[in-house]
N, C-alpha and C positions, 0 to 999 in steps of 0.2 A: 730577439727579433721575432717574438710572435710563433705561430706555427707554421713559418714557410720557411725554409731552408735555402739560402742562395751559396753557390760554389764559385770558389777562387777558377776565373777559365786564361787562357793561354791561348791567342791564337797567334797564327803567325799569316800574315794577309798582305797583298798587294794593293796599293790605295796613290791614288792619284795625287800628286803631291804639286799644286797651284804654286808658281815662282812669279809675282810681278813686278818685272824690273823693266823700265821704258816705257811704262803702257803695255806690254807685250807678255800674254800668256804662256807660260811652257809648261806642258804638262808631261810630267816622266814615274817611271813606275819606281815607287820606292818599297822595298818590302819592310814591314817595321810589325812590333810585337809589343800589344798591347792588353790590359791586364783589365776585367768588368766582373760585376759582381753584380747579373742580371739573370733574370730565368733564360734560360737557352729558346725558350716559347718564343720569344718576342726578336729574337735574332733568325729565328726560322721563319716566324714572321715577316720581316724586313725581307729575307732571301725570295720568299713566297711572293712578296710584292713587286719585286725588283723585277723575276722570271714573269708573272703576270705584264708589267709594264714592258717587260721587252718582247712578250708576243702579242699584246698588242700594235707594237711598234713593228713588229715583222707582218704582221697582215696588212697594215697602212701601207708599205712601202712595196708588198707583193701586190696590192689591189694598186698601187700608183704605176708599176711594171706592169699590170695585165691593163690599165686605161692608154699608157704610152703603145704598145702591143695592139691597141686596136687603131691608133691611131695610124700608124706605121703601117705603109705598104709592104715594104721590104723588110730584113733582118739589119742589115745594114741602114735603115733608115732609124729603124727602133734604137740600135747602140746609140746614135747620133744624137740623138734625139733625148735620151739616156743619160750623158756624158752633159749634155747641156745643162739637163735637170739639176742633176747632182753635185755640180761644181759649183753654181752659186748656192744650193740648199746648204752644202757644208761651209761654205765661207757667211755665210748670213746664216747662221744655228746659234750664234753667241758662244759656238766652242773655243775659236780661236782668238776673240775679241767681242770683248764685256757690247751687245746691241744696246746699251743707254751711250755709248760712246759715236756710235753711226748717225748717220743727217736723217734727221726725221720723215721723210720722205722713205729709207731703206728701212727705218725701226716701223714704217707702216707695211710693208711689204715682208718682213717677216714675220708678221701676222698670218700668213699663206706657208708655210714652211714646218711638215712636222717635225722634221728633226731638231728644230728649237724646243719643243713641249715634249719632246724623250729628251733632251740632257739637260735640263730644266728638272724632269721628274728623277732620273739616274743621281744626278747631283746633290738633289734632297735627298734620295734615298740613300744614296753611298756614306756625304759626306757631313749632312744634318741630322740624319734619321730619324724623317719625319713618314709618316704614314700619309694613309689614302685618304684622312682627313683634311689631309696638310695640302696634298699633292692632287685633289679631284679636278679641279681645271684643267690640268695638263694631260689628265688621264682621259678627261669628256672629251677634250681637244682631238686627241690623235684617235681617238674613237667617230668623232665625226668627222674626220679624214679621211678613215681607213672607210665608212658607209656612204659615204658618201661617191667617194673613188669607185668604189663596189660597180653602186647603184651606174654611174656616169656609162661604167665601161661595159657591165650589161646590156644598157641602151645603146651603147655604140658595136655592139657587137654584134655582127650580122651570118649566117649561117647560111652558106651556099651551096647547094645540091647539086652533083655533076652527074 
């Protein structure tokens, strides 16, 4: 094999194991041990991606928590307010149900939803392992969320001197 040397590796990992039975997603952790005969580079790679895509995703959703935050008078208005967000963004993510299966009306609407374009990008990366070549829409997507959000809540945010 040239002058690269590849090593027998072992991991032992948890991995998302997709069951569809009814139409109906179930996703449960199975731990399983599987055997690759790859440079370790390209798996730290992939970790390296995954952590980059998931703190992008954590700054979209902190910058969507500081836009709701300006909107909100109260604290109690902001959970509410919160709580509303959240409960359809994870029901329309296509985590729970394949969005080609939704009335096209709802597959246009989560078009507006990052959490579609993180488990979209999580799911290539977990389960396809594909790179940032593969995955750059989803990646630009929740980047012009999270700038977007920024910018919105900036301008709504007002500074009162007492």
């Amino acid at each position: 094999m040239g002058g690269v040397s590849y090593r027998n590796r072992s991991c032992l990992c948890l991995s998302t194991f997709i069951d569809k039975q009814a139409g109906i997603n179930r996703f449960t952790l199975v731990p399983f041990t599987f055997h690759f005969q790859e440079p370790s580079c390209i798996l730290l790679q992939s970790l390296l991606f995954l952590f980059g895509v998931c703190f992008i995703f954590i700054l979209t959703t902190l910058s969507l928590g500081l836009f709701i935050s300006t909107i909100s008078r109260t604290q109690q208005q902001a959970m509410m307010t919160a709580i509303f967000f959240m409960m359809p963004a994870m029901l329309l993510s296509g985590i729970f149900s394949p969005i080609e299966n939704m009335p096209k009306i709802i597959q246009y609407i989560t078009i507006l939803n990052p959490l579609k374009y993180f488990a979209r990008a999580v799911r290539g990366i977990l389960l396809k392992g594909n790179d940032f070549l593969i995955l750059w829409p989803q990646v630009l997507a929740l980047a012009i969320f999270g700038i977007s959000a920024i910018i919105l809540s900036s301008l709504r945010f007002k500074k009162h001197l007492e």
